[in-house]
N, CA, C and O atoms as CSV, one atom per row, in Angstrom:
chain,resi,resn,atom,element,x,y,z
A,1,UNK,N,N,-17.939,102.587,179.127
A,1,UNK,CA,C,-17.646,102.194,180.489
A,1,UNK,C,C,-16.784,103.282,181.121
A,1,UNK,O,O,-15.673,103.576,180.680
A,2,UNK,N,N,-17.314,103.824,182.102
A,2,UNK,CA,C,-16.532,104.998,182.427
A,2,UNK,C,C,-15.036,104.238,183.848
A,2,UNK,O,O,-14.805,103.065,184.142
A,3,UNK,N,N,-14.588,105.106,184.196
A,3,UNK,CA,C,-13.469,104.140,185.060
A,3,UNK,C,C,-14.023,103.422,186.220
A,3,UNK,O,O,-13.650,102.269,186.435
A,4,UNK,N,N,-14.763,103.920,186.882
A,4,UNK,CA,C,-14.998,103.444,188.305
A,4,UNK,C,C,-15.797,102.077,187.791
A,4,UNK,O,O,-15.793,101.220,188.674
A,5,UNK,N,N,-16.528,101.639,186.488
A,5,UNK,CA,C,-16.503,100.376,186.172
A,5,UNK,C,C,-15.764,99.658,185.418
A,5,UNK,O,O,-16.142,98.539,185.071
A,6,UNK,N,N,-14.773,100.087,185.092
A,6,UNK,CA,C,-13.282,99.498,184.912
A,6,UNK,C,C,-12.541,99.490,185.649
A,6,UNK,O,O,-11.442,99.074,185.284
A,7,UNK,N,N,-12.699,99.941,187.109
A,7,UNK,CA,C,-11.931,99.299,188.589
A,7,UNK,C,C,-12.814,98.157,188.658
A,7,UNK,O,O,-12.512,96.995,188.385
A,8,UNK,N,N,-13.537,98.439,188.911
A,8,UNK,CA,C,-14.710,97.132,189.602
A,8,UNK,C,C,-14.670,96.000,189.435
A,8,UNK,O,O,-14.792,95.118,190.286
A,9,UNK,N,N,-14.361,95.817,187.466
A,9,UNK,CA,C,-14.532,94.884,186.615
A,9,UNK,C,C,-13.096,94.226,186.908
A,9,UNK,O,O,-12.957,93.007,187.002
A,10,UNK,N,N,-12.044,95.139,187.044
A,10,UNK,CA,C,-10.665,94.988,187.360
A,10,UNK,C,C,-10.607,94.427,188.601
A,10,UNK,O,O,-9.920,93.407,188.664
A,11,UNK,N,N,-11.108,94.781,189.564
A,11,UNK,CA,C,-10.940,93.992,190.787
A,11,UNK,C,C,-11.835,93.028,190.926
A,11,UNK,O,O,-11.225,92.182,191.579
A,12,UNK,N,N,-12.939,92.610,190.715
A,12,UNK,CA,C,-13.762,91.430,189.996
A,12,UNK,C,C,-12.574,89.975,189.365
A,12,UNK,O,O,-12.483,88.819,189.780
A,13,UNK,N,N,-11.802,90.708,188.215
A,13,UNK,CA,C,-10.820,89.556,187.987
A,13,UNK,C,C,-9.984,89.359,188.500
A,13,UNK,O,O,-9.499,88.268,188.199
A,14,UNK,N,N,-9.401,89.961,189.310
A,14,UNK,CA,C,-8.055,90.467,190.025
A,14,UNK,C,C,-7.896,88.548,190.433
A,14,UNK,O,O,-7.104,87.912,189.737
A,15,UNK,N,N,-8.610,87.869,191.443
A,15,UNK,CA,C,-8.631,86.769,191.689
A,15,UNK,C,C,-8.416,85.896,191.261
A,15,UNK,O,O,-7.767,85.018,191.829
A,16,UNK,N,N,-8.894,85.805,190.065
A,16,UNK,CA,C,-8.983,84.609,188.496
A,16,UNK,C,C,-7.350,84.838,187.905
A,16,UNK,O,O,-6.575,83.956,187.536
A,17,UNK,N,N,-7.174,85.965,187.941
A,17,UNK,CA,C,-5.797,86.220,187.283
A,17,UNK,C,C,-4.846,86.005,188.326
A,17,UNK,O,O,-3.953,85.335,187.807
A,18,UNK,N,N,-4.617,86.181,189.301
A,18,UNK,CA,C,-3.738,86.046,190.115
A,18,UNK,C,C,-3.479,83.708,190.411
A,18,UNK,O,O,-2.585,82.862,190.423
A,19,UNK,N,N,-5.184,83.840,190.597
A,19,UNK,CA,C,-5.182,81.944,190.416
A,19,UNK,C,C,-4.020,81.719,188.962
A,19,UNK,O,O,-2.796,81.832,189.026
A,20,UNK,N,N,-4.591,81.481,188.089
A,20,UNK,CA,C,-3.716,81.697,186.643
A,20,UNK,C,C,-2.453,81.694,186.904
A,20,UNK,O,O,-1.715,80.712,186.823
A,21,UNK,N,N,-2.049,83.163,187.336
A,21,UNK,CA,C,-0.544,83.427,187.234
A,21,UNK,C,C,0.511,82.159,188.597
A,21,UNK,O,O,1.632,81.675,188.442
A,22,UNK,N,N,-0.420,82.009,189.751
A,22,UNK,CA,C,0.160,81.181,190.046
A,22,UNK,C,C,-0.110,79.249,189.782
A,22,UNK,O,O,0.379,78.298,190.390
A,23,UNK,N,N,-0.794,79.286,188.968
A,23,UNK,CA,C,-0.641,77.814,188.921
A,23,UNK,C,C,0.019,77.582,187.592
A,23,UNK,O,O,0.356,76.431,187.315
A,24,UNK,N,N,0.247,78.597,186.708
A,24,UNK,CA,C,1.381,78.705,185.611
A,24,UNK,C,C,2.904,78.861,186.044
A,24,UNK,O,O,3.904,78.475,185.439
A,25,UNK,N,N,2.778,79.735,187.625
A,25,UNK,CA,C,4.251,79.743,187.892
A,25,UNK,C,C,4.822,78.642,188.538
A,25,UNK,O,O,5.913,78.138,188.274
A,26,UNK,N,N,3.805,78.201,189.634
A,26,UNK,CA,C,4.595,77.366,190.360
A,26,UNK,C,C,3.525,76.021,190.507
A,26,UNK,O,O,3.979,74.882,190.620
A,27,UNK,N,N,2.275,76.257,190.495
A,27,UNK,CA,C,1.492,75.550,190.735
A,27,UNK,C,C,1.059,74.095,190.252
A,27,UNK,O,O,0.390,73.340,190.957
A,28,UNK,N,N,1.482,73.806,189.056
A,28,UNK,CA,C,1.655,72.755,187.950
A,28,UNK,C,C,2.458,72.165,188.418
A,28,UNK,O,O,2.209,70.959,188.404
A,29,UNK,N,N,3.532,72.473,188.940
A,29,UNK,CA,C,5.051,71.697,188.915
A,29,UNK,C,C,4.661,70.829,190.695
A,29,UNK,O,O,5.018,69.731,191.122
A,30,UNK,N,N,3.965,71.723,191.215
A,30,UNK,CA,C,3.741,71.067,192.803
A,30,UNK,C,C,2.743,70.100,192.669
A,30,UNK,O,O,2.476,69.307,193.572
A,31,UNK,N,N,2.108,70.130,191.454
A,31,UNK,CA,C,1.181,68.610,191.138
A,31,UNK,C,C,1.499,67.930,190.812
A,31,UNK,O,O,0.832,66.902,190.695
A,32,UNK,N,N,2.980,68.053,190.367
A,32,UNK,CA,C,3.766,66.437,190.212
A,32,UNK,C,C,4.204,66.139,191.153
A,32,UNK,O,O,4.916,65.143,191.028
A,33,UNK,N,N,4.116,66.689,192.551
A,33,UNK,CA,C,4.691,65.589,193.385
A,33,UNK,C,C,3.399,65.084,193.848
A,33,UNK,O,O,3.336,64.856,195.057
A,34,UNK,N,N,2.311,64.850,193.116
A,34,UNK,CA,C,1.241,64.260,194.006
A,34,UNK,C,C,1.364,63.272,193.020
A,34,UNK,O,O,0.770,62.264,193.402
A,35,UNK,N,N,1.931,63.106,191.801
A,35,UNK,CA,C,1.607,62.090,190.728
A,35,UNK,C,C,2.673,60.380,191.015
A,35,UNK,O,O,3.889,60.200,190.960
A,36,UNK,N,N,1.736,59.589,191.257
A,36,UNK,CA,C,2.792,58.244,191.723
A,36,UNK,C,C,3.087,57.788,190.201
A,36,UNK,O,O,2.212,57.894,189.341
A,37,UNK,N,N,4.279,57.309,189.941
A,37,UNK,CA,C,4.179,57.098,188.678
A,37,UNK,C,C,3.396,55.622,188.591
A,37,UNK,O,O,3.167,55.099,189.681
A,38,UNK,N,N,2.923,54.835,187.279
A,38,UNK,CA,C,2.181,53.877,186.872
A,38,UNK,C,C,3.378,52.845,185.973
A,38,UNK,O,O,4.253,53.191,185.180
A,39,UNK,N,N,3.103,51.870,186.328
A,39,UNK,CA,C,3.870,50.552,186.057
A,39,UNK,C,C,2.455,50.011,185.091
A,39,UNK,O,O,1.239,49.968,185.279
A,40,UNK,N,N,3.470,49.614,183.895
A,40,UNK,CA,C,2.081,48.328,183.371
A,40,UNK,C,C,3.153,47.556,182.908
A,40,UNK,O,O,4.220,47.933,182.424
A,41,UNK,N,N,2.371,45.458,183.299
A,41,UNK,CA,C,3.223,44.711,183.008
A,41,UNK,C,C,2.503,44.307,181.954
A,41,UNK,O,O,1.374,44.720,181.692
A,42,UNK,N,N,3.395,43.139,181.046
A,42,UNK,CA,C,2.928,42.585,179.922
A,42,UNK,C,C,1.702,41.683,179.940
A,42,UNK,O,O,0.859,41.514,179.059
A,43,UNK,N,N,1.807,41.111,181.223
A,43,UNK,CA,C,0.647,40.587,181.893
A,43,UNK,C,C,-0.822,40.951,182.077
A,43,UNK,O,O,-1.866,40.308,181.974
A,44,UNK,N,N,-0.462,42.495,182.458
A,44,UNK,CA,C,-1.911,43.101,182.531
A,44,UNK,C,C,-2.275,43.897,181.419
A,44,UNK,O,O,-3.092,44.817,181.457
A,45,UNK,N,N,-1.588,43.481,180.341
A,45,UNK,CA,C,-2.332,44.395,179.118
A,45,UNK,C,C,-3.196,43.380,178.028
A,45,UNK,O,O,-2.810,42.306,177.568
A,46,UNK,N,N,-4.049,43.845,177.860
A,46,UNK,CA,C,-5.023,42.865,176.928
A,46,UNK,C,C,-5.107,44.139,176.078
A,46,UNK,O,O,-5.392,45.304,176.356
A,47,UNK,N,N,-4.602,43.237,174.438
A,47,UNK,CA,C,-4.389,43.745,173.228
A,47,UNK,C,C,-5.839,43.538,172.426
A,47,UNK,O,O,-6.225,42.370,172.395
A,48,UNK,N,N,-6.539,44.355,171.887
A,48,UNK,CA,C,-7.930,43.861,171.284
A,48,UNK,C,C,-7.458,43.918,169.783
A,48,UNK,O,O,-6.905,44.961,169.433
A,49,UNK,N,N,-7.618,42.902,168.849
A,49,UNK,CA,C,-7.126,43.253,167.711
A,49,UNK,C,C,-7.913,42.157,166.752
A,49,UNK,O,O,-8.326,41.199,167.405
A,50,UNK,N,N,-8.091,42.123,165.885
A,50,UNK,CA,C,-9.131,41.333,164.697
A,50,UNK,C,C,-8.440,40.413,163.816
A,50,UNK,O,O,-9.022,39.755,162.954
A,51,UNK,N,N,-6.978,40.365,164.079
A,51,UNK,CA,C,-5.899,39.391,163.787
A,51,UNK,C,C,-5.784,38.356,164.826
A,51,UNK,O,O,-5.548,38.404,166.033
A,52,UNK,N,N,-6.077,37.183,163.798
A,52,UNK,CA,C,-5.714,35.926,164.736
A,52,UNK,C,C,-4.637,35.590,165.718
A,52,UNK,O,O,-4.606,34.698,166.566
A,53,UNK,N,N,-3.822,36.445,165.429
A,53,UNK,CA,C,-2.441,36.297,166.230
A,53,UNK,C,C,-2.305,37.758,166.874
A,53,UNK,O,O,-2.188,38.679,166.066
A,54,UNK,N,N,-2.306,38.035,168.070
A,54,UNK,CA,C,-1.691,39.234,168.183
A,54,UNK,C,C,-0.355,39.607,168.135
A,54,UNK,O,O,0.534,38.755,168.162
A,55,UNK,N,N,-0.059,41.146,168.046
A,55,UNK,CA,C,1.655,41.954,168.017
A,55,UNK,C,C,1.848,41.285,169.073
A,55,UNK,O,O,0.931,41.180,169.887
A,56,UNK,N,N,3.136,40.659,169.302
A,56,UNK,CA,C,3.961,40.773,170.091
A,56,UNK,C,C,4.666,42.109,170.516
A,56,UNK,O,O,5.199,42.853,169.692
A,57,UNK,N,N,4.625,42.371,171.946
A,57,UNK,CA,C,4.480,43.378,172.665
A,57,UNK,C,C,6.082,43.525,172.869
A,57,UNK,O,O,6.679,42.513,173.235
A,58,UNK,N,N,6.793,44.680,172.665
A,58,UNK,CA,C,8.223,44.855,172.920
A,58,UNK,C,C,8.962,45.338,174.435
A,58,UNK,O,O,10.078,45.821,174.629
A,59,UNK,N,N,8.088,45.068,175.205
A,59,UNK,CA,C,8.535,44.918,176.720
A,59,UNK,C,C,8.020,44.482,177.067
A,59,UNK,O,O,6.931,44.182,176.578
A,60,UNK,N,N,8.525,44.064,178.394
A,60,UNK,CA,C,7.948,43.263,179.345
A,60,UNK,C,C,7.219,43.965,180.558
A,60,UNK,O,O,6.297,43.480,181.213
A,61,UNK,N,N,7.875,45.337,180.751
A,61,UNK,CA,C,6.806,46.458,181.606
A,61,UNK,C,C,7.107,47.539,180.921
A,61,UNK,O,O,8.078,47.819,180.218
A,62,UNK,N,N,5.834,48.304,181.311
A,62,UNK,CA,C,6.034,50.049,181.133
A,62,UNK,C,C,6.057,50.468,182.176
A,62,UNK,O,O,5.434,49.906,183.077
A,63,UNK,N,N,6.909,51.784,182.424
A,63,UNK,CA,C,6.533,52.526,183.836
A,63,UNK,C,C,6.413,54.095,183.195
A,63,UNK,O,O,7.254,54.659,182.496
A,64,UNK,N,N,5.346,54.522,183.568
A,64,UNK,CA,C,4.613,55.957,183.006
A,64,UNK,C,C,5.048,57.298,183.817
A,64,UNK,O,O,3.999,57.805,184.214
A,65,UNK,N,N,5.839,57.858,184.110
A,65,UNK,CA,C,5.942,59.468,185.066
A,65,UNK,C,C,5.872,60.501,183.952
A,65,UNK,O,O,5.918,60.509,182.722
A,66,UNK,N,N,5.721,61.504,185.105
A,66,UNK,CA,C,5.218,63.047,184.680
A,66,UNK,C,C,6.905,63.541,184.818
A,66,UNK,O,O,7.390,63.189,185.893
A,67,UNK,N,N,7.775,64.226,183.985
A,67,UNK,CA,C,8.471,65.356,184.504
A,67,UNK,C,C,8.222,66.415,184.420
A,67,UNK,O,O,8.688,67.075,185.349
A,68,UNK,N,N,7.276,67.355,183.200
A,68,UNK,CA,C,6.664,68.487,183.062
A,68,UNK,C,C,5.615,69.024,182.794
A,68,UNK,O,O,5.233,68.721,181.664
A,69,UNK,N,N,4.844,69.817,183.421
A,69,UNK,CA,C,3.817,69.959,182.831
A,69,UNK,C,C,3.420,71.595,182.279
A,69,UNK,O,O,3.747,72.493,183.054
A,70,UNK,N,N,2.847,71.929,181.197
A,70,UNK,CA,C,3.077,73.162,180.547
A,70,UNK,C,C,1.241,73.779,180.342
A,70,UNK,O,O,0.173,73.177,180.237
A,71,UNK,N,N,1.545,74.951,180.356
A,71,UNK,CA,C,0.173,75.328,179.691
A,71,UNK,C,C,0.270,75.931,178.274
A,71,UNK,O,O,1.087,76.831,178.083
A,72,UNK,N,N,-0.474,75.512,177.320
A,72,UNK,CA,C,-0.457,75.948,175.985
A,72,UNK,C,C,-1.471,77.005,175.542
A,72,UNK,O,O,-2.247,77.565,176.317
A,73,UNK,N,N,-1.395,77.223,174.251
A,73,UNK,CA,C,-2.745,78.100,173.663
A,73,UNK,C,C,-3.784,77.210,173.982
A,73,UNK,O,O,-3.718,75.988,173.854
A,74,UNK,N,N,-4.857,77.925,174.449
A,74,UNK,CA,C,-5.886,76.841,174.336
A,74,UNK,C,C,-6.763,76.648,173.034
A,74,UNK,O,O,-6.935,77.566,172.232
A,75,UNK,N,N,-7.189,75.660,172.918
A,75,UNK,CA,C,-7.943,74.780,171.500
A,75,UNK,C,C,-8.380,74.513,171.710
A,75,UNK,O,O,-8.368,74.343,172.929
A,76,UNK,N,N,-9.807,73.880,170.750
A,76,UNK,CA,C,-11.085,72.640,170.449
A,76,UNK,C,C,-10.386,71.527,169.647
A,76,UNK,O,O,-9.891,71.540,168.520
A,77,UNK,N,N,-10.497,70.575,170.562
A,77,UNK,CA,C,-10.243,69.313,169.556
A,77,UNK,C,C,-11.167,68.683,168.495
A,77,UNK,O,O,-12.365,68.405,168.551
A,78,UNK,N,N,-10.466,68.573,167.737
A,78,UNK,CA,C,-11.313,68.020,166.401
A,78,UNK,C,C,-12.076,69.300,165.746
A,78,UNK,O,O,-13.185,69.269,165.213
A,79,UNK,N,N,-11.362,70.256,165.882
A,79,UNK,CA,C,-12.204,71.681,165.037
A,79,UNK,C,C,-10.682,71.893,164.261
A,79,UNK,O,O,-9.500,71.865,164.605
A,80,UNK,N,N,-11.619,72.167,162.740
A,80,UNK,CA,C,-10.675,72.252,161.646
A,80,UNK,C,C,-10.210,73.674,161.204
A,80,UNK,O,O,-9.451,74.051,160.311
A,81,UNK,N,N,-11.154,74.518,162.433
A,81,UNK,CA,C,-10.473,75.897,162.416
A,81,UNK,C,C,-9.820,76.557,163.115
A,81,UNK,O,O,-9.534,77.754,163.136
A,82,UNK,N,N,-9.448,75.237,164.050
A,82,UNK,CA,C,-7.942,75.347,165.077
A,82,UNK,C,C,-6.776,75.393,164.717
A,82,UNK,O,O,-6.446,74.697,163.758
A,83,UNK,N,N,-5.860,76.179,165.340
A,83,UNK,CA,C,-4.699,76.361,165.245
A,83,UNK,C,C,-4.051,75.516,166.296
A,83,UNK,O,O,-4.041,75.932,167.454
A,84,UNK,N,N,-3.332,73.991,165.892
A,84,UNK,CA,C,-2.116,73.475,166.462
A,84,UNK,C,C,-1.073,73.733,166.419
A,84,UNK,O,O,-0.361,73.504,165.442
A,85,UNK,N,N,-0.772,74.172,167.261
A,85,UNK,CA,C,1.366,73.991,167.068
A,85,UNK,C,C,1.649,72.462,167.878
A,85,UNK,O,O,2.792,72.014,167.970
């Protein structure tokens, strides 16, 4: 590949990378203010379970929010030649 198609190719990504760099810098964090947080009461949860009796449930509500959100290595789930941290 001589240079003038290693500008090309370079300014080709220039876009994709710049998207990237800002939704890693700032861009993630401005999607939590779109996130309402979620309430669940004891009421609206139906437990499916094969025991005659179900768990008794240790609250009476949940309430679910976001404070961070991160980008990691990316992975395949359920591939055993992934690397988790």
């Amino acid at each position: 590949m001589d240079n003038q198609q290693s500008f090309s190719l370079s300014l080709a990504a220039l876009h994709h990378i710049q998207s990237f760099n800002y939704i890693s810098d700032s861009g993630l964090q401005r999607v939590l203010t779109c996130f309402v947080p979620m309430e669940l009461h004891e009421k609206d949860i139906q437990i499916e379970t094969t025991l005659s009796k179900p768990p008794a449930l240790t609250f009476r509500s949940l309430k679910i929010t976001y404070s961070q959100l991160r980008l990691g290595k990316p992975y395949r789930y359920n591939d055993p030649t992934a690397l988790v941290q």
